[in-house]
Rosetta silent file (secondary structure, phi, psi, omega in degrees, C-alpha in Angstrom):
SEQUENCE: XXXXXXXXXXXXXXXXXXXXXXXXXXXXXXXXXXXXXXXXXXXXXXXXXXXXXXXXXXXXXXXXXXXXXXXXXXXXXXXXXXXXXXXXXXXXXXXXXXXXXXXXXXXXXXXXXXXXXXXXXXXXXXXXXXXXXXXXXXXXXXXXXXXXXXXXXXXXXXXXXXXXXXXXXXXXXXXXXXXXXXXXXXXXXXXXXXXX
SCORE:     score description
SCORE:     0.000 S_00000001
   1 L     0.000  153.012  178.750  -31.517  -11.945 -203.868 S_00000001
   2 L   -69.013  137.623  163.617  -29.692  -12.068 -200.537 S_00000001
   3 L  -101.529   35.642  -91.371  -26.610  -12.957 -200.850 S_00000001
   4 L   166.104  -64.971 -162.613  -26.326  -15.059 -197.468 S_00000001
   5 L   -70.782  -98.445 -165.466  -28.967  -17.640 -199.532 S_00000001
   6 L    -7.368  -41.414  161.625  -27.128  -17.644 -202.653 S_00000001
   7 H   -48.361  -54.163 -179.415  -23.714  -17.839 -201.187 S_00000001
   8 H   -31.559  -56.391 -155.135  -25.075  -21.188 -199.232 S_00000001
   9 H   -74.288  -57.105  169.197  -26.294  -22.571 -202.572 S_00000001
  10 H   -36.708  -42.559 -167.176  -23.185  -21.446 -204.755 S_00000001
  11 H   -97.605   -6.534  153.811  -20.743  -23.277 -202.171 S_00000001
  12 H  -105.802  -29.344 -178.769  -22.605  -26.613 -202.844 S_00000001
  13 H   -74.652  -12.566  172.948  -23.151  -26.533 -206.555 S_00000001
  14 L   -88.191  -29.955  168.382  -19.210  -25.379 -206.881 S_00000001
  15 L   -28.989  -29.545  159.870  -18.109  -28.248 -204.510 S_00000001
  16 L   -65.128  -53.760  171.069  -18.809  -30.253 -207.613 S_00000001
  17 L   126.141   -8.997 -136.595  -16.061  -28.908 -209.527 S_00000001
  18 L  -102.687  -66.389 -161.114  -18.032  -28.663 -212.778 S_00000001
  19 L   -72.825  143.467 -173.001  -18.751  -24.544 -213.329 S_00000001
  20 L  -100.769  157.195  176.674  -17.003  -22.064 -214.687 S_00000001
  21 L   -72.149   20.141  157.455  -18.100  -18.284 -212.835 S_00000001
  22 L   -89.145  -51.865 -178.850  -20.124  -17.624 -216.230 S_00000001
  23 H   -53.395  -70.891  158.155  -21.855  -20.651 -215.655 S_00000001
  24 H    17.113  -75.646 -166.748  -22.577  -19.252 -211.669 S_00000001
  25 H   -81.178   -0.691 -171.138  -23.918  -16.443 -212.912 S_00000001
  26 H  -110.620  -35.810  141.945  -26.074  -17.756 -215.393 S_00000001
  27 H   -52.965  -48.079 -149.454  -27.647  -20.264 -212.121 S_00000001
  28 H   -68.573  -61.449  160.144  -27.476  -17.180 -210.062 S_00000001
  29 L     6.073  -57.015 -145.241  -29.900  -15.655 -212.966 S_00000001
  30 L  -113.173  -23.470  167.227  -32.306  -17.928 -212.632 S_00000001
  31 L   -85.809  126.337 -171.503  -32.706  -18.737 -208.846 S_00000001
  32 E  -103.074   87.008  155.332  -35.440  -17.512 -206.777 S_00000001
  33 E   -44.172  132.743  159.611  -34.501  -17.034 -203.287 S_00000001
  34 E  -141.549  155.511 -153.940  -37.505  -17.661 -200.517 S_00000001
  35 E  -120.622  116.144 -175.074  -37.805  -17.278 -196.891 S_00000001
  36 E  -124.756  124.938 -178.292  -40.598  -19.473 -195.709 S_00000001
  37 L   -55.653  124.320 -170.867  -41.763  -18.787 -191.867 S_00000001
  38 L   -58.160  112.196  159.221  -42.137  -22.403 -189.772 S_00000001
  39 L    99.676   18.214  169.042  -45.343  -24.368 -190.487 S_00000001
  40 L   -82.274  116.073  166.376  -45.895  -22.150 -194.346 S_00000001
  41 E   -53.965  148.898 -170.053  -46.368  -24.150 -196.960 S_00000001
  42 E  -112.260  -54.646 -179.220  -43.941  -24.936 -200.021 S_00000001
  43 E  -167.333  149.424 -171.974  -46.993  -26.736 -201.890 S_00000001
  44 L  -124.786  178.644 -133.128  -49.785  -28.294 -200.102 S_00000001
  45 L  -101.765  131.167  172.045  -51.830  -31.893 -201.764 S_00000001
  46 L    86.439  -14.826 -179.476  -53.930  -31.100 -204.972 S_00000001
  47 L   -92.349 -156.848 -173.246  -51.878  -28.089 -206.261 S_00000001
  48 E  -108.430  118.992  175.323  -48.792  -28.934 -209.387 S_00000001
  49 L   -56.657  128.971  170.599  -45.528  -28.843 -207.895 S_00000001
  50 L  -130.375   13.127 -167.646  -43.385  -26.415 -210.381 S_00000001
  51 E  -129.544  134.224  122.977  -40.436  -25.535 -208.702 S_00000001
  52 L   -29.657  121.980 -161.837  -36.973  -27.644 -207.570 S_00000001
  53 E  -133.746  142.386 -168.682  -36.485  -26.477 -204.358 S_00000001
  54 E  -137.271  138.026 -158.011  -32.765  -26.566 -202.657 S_00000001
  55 E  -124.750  111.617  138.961  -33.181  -26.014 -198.264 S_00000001
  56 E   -56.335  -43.808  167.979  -30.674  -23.604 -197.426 S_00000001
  57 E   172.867  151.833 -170.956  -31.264  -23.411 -193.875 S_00000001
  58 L   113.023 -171.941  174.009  -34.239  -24.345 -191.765 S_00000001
  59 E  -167.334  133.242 -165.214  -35.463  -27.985 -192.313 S_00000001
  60 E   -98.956  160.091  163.174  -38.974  -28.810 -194.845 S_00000001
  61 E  -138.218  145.497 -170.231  -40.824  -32.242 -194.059 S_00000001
  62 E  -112.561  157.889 -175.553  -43.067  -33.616 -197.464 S_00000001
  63 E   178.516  155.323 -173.299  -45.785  -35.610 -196.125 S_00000001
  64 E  -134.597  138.771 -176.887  -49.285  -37.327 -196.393 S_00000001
  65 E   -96.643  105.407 -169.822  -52.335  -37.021 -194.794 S_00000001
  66 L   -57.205  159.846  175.889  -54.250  -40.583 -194.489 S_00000001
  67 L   -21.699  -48.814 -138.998  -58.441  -41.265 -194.525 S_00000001
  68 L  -104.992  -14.207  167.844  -58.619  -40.822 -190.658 S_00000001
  69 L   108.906    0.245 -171.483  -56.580  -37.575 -190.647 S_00000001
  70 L   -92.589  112.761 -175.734  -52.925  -38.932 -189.453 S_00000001
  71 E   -73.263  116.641 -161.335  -50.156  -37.039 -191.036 S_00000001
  72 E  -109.386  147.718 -179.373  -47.685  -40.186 -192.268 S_00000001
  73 E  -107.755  111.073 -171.379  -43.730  -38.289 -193.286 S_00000001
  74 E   -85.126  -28.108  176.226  -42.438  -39.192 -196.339 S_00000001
  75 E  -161.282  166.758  179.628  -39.484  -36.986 -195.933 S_00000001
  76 L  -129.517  101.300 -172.754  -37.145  -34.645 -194.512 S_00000001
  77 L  -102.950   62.166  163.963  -35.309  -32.024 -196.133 S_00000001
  78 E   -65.601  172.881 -172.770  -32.943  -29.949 -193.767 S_00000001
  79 L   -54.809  154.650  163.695  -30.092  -27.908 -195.545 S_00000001
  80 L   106.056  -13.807  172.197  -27.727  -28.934 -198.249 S_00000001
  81 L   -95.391  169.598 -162.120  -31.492  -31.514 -199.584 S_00000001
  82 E  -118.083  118.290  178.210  -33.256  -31.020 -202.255 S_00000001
  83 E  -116.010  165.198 -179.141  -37.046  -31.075 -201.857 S_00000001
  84 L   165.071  143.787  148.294  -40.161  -31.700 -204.482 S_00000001
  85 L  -103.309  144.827 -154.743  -42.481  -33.899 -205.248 S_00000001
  86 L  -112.935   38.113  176.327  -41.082  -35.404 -208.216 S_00000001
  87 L  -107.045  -39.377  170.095  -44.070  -37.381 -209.712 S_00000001
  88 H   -68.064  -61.988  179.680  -46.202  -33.932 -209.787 S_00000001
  89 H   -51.777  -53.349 -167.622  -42.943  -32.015 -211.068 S_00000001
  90 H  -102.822  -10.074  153.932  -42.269  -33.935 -214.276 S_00000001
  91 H  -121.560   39.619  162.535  -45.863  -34.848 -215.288 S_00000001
  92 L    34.731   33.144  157.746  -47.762  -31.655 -213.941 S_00000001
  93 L   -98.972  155.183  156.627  -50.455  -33.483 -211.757 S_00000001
  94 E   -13.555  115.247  169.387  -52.206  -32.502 -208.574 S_00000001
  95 L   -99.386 -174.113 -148.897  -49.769  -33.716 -206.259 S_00000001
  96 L  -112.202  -42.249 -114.357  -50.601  -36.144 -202.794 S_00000001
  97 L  -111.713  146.509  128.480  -47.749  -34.502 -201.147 S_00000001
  98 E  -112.783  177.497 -141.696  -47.636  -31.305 -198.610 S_00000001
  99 E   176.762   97.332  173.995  -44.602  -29.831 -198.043 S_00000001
 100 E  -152.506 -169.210 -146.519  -43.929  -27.296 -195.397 S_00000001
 101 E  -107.068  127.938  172.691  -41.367  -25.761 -193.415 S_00000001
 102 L   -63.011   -5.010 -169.489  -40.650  -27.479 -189.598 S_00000001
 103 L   156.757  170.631 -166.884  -39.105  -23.960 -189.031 S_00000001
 104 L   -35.197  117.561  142.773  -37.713  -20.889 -190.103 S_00000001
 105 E   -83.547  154.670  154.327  -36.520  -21.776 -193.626 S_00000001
 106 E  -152.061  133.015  171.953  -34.743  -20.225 -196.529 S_00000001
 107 E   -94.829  144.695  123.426  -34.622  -22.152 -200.266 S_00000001
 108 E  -121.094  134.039 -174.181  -33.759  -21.809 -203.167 S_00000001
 109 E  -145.270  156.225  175.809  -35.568  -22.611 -206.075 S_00000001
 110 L  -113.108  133.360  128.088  -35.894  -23.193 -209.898 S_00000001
 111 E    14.578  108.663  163.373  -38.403  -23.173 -211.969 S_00000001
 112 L   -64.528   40.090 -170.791  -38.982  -26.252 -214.419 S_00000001
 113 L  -136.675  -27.140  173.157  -38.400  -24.635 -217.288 S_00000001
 114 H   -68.823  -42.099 -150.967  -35.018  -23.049 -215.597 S_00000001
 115 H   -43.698  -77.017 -170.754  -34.447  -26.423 -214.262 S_00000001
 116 H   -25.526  -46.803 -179.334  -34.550  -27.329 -218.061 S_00000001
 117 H   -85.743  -25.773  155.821  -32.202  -24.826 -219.852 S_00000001
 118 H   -40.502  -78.767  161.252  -29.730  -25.356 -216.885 S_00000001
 119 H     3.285  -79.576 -176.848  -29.879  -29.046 -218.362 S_00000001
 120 H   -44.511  -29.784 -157.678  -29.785  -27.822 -221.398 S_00000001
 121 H  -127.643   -7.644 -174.278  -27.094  -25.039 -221.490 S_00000001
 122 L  -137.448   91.839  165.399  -24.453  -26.265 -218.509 S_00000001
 123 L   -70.381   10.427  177.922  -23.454  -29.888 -218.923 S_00000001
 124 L  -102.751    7.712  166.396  -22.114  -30.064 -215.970 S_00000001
 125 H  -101.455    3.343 -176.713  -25.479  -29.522 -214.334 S_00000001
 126 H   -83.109  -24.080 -167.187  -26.926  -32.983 -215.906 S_00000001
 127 H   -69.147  -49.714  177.971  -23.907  -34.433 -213.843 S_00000001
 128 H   -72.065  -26.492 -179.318  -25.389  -32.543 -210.704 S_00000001
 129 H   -61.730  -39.629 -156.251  -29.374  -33.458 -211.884 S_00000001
 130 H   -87.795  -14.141 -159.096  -28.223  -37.269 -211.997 S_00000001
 131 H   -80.605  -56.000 -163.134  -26.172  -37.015 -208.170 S_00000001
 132 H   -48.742  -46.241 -158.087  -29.547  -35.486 -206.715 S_00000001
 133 H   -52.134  -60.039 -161.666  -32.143  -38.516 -208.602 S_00000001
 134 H   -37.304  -69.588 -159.127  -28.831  -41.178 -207.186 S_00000001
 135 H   -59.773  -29.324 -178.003  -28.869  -39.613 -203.838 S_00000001
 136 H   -86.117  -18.231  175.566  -32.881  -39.492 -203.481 S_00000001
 137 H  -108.658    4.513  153.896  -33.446  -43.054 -204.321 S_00000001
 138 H   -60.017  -26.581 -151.322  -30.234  -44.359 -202.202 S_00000001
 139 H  -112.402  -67.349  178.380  -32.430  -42.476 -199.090 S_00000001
 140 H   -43.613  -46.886 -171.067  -35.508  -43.916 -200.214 S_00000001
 141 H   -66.648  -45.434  138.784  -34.186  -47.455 -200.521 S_00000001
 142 H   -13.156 -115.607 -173.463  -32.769  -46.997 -197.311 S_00000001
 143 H    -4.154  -79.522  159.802  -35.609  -45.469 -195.616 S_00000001
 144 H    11.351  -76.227 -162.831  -37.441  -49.047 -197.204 S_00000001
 145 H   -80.556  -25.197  160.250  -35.131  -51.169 -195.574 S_00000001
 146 H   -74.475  -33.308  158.057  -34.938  -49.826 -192.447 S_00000001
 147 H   -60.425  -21.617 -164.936  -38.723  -49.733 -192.017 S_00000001
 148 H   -94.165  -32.194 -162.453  -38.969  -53.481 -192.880 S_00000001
 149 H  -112.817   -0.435  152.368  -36.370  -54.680 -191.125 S_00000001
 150 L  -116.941  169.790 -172.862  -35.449  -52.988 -187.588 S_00000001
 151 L   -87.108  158.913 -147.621  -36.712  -52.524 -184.800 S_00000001
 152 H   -58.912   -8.893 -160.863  -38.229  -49.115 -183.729 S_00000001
 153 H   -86.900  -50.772 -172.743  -34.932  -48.148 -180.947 S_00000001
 154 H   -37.269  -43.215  179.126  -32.407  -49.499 -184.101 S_00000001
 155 H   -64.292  -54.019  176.257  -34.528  -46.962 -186.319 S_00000001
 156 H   -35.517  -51.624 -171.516  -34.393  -44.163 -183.685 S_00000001
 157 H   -50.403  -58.988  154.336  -30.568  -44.696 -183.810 S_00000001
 158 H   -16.707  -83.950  173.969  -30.590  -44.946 -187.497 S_00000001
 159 H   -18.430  -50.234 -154.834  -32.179  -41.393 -187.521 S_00000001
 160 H   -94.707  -14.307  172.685  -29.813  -39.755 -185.135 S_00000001
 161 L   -93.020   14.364  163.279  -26.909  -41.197 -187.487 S_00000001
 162 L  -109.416  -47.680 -157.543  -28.537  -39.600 -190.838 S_00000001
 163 L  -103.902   38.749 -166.259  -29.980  -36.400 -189.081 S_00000001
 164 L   -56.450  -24.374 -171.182  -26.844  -35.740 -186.262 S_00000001
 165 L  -129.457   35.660  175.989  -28.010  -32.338 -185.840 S_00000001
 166 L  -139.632   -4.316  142.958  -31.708  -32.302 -186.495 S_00000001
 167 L   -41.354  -57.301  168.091  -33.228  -34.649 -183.605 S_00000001
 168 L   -52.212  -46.134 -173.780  -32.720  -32.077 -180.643 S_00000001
 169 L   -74.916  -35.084 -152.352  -34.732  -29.297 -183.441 S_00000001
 170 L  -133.850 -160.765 -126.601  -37.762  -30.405 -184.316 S_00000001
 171 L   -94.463  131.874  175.730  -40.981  -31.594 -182.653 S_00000001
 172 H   -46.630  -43.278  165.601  -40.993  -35.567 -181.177 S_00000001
 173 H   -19.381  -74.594 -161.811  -44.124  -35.994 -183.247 S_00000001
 174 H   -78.024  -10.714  168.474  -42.608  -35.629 -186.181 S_00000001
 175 H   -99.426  -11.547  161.215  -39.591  -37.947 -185.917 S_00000001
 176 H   -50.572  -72.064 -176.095  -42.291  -40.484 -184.596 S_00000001
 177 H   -23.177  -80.561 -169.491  -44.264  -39.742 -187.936 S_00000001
 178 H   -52.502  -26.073  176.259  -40.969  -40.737 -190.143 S_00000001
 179 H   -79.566  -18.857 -157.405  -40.227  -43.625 -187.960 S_00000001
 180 L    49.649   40.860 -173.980  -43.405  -45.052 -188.077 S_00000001
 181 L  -124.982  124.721 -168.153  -43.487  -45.328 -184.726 S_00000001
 182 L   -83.609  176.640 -147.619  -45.769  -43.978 -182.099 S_00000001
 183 H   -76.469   -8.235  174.256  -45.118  -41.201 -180.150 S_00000001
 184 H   -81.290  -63.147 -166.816  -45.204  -42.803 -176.899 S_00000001
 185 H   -70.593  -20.770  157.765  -42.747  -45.558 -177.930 S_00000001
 186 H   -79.276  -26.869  155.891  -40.407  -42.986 -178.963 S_00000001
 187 H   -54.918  -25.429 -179.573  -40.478  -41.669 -175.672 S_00000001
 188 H   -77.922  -41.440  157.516  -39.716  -44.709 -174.096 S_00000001
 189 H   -42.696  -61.258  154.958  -37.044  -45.127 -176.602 S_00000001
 190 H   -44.834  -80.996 -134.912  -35.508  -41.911 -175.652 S_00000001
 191 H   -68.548  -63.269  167.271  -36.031  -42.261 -171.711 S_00000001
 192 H   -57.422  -21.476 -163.061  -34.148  -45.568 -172.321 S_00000001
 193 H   -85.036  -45.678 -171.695  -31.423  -44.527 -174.697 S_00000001
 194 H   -85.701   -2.739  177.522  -30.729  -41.927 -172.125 S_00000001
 195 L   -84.587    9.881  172.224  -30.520  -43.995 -169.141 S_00000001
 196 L  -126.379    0.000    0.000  -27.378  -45.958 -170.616 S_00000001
């Protein structure tokens, strides 16, 4: 495995505090570095999601494609998130979801069955498995509330205060997509934002 990915990953799971360097090495074991090339799929809509996936560097978007062909963004995973979908990962259906990479990526990821004996065998990884569920359904519930209740420039804003460094990379489309806004009114949002 490179050790450039691994390092990445190693300096956020010890930031917890929880592993001893046996433990480390017994995650190191078990992790499958991958380098995925900008617009490559991580899993695309009908196959079974099997892996926990950790975004090293690069930034993934999960996403669904509607009747009429309009790609809607359920999420955004640049480094230090954790991507998956995690209704296909723990009951091994077809999932709805693609998943691919907005640009040069590199992941790591485990396996549900490593996922499991991690679980199983480090108890200080159920402590990191419960911060990841907390932290993905604080960002959903979010995400929620900001769709119901502001308006599209407040959302733009929103964005650029969760994502400070990922609004200049990737494509105006696609932060349209997640806003649920179209791409025209994000320009106008922009155009205005920058003229004050």
């Amino acid at each position: 495995m490179p050790e450039s990915t691994f390092n990445f990953f190693e300096s956020y799971i010890r930031a917890y505090g929880l592993f001893s360097d046996d433990e480390i090495a017994i995650i190191k074991s078990l992790a499958i570095p991958k380098h995925l090339k900008k617009k490559q799929y991580l899993l695309r809509q009908g196959s079974v999601c099997r892996y926990h996936t950790f975004v090293c560097s690069g930034c993934l978007r999960s996403y669904r494609i509607d009747d009429e062909g309009c790609e809607h963004i359920i999420g955004l995973s640049p480094a230090n998130y954790w991507v998956s979908d995690p209704v296909s990962l723990l009951g091994g259906s077809p999932s709805n979801d693609f998943i691919d990479a907005l640009e040069d990526s590199t992941v790591i990821q485990l396996s549900t069955n490593s996922f499991k004996t991690l679980m199983e065998n480090i108890p200080g990884f159920n402590e990191v498995n419960n911060k990841i569920i907390k932290d993905d359904y604080n960002v959903a519930r979010d995400r929620i509330y900001m769709m119901l209740s502001l308006q599209a420039e407040e959302r733009y804003r929103q964005f650029i205060r969760s994502f400070p460094n990922l609004h200049d990379r990737i494509p105006m489309y696609v932060i349209a997509s997640y806003l649920g806004v179209s791409r025209e009114t994000l320009t106008r949002i922009r155009s205005k934002m920058a003229e004050t």
